[in-house]
N, C-alpha and C positions, 0 to 999 in steps of 0.2 A: 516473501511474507504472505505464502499465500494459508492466510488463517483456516481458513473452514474449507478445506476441500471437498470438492463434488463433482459429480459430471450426468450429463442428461439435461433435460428443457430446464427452463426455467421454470425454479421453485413457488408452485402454484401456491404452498402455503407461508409462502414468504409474509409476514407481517408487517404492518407500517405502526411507526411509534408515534406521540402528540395525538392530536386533534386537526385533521387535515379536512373536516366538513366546514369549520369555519372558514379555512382559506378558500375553499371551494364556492362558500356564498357570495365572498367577494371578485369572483374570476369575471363579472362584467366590468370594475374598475381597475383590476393585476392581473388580467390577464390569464388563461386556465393555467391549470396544474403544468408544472413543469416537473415533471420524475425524474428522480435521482436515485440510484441506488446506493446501497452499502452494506458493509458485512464489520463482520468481528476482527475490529484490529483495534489498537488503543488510538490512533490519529484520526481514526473517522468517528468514532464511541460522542466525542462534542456534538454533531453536528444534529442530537437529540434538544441539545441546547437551542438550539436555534429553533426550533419547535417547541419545544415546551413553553419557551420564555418572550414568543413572538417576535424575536428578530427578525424571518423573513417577512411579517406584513409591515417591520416596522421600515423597511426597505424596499417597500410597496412592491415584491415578489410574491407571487404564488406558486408554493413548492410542495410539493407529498416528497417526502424522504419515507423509499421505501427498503427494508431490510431483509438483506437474505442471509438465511441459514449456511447457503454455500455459497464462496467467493467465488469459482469458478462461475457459476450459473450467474452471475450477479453481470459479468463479462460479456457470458454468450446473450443474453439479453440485449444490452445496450449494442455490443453487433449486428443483433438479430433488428436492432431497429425498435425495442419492447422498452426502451427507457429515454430519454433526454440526455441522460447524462449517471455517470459511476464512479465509487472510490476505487482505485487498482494500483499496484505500483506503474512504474515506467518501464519494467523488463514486460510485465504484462501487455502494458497498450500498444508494445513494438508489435508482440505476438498475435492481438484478437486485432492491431489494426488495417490490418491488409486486407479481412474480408469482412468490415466492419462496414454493411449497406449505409451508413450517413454521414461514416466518419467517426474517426474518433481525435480528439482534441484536448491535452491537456493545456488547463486552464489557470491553477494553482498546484501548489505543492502544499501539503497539509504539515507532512513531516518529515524525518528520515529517521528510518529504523537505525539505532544507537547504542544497540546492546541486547535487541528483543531476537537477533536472530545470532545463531552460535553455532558453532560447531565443536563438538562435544568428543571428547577422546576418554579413554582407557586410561589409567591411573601412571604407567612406565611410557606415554608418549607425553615430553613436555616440550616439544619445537618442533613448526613444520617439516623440517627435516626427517624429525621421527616417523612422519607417515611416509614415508618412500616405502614401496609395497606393501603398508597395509589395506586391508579394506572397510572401505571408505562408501557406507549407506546414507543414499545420498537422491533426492528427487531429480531428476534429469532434468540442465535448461531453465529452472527458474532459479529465485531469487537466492539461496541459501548453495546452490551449484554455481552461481557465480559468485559468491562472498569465497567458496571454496577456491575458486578458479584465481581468483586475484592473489590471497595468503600464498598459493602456490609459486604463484608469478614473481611475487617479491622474495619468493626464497630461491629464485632459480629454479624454479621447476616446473612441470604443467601436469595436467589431470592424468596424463599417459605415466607419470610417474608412482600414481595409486591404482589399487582394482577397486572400481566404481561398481557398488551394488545398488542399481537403480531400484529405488522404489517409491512407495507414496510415504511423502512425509510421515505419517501416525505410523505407518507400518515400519521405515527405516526406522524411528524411533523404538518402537516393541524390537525389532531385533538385533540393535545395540544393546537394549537393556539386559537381552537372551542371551548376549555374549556370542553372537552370530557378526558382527564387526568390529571394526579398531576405534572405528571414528565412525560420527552422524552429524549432519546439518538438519537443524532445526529451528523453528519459529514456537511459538506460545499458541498451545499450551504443550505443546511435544516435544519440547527440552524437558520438560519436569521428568517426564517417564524415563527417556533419556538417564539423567541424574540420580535416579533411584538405582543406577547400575551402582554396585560398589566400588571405591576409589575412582568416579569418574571426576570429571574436571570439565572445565570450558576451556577449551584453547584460543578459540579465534571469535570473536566475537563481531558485528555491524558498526562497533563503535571505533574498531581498529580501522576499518575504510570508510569517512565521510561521503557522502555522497553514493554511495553504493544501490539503496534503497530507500529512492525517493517516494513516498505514497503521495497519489498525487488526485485533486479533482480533475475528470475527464468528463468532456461535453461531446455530443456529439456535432458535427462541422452544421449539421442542418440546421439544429436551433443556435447557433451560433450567427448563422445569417438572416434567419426569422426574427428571433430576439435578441439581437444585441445587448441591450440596455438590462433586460433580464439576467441574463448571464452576470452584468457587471454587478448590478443590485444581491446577485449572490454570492459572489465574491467576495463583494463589499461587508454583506452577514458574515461572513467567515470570521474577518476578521472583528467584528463585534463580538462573536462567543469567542477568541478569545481575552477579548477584555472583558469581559461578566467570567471568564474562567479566573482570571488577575483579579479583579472584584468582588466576584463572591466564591471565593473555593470550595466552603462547606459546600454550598447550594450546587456549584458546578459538580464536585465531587460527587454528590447524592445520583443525579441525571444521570452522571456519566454509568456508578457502579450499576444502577436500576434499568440500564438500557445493556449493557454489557454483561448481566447477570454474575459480576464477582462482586467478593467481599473488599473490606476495604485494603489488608494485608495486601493482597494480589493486584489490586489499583496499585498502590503505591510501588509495588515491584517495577511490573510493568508502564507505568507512567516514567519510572528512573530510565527505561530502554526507548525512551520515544523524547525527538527531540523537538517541537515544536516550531514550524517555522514561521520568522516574525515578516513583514513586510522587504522589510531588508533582507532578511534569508534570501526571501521568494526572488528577488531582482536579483542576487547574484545567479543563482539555480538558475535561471533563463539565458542569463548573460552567454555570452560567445568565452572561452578560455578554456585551456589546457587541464584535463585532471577529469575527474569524475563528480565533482564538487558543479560542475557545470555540465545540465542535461542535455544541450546539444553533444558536447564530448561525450557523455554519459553514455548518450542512446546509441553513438556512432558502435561504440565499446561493447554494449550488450548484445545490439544487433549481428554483431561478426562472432560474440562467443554462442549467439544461440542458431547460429547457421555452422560454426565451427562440430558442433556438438551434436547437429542431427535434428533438431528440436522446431526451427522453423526451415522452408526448402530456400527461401531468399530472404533477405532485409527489405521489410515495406519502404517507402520515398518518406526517411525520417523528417525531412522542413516542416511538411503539413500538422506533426501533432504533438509543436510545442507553441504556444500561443501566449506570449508575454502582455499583450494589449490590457486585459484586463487589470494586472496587479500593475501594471504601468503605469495605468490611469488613477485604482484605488492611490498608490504615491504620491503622482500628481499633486489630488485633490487634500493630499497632508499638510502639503508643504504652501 
């Protein structure tokens, strides 16, 4: 799911959404800014909500949500030590967390991609099967390479069974669409180009493996032992925008398309591919169990397909950055 790809420093012109001076005046009583980053995905797109509409002061947090253009950069920040805290999947935080200077920690799971990431064939392949030697453009190691890697697995097969044309997501999509492959994995908005090939189809979609790609809130370990209770107070916002999402849809809807720059058609596409995790979601997704539906299995899974593959040289010490304490407690305090 990696939406906006980029590479190089972190994006100096990265913008921040809301009014972040007001939380700022009150940083002698909440405490200073605690930075969070995020990018263009539809499960982080709410978290404009919670600035606009002051859930974080209402949770006596102070927070700058700040936003980047590329989701790469968004990463190497918060490794580089430049942010608090980031939205990224879970194949992601295995990847930037080994030389992540503070740590990195996930904290919540926002959603799982449901349908927003596909893999996209040729008009005469209708079954995994059918891809046995074709080729197959395809970003190497992340999110959409493993949604591959799995389809493969369930049909008896593995990635040695296709020629893998590595490329950057937007680009493998432009040269599926050229009729330069068989098949492409792709996230939003690079399935559409994708699609414009004629007679293509979707074959496999994120909705076909639950749990595949978790988007998740990640902290880093330092403000985690600084501010505890911060962390949790933000958390605990999360889950308030989405009841003001339940509550006022128009109003949430409006935030969301004016922070995400679409229309309201493509909201709604896109919102059908993202599945929202509720409190209960989030405890199972920490929980210990068999599957990928569960991120300690989950990240075991990833980590060995993204060392299998070339992509990272070892698997970082997975226990440090799944951190259940928070939504633990947000439960608790339900019930």
């Amino acid at each position: 799911m990696l939406v906006a790809v980029g590479c190089g420093s972190t994006n100096d012109d990265a913008v921040t959404t809301g009014d972040v001076s007001s939380a700022g005046n009150e940083s002698s009583e909440i405490g200073e800014p605690i930075v969070i980053g995020y990018s263009n995905w539809p499960g982080w797109w709410p978290w404009a909500i919670a600035e606009q509409e002051g859930l974080f002061e209402a949770n006596g947090v102070n927070v700058e949500m700040k936003w980047f253009d590329g989701y790469i950069e968004s990463m190497e920040a918060l490794a580089a030590g430049q942010l608090d805290g980031n939205c990224q999947t879970l194949n992601d935080t295995i990847s930037f967390a080994g030389n992540a200077v503070n740590g990195m920690v996930a904290v919540l799971v926002n959603d799982n991609s449901a349908g927003n990431d596909k893999i996209i064939v040729t008009e005469e392949i209708n079954s995994v099967a059918d891809l046995k030697g074709k080729k197959v453009a395809i970003e190497e190691g992340v999110v959409d390479d493993f949604l591959l890697a799995l389809a493969l697995e369930e049909a008896g097969m593995s990635r040695d069974d296709v020629e893998i044309v590595p490329l950057e997501t937007g680009a493998a999509a432009a040269a599926f669409a050229a009729g330069q492959a068989d098949a492409v994995g792709a996230f939003p908005p690079f399935w559409t180009t994708a699609l414009t090939r004629e007679g293509s189809k979707e074959l496999i979609t994120s909705n076909d493996f639950p749990g595949a790609i978790p988007d998740l809130l990640v902290m880093s370990q330092a403000i985690i032992d600084e501010r505890p209770d911060d962390v949790q107070a933000i958390v605990n916002t999360w889950f308030d925008v989405l009841a003001f999402m339940e509550e006022n849809p128009e109003r949430a809807d409006e935030i969301i398309a004016e922070r995400a720059g679409v229309g309201t058609e493509e909201l709604e596409m896109l919102k059908e591919g993202t599945r929202m995790f509720s409190i209960e979601d989030n405890l199972k997704a920490f929980s210990e169990g068999e599957g990928i539906q569960h991120m300690p299995s989950a990240a075991k899974e990833m980590a060995a397909f993204m060392v299998d593959v070339g992509f990272i040289p070892e698997a970082p010490d997975l226990e440090p950055i799944l951190d259940s304490q928070f939504v633990e407690a947000y439960a608790a305090a339900q019930s």
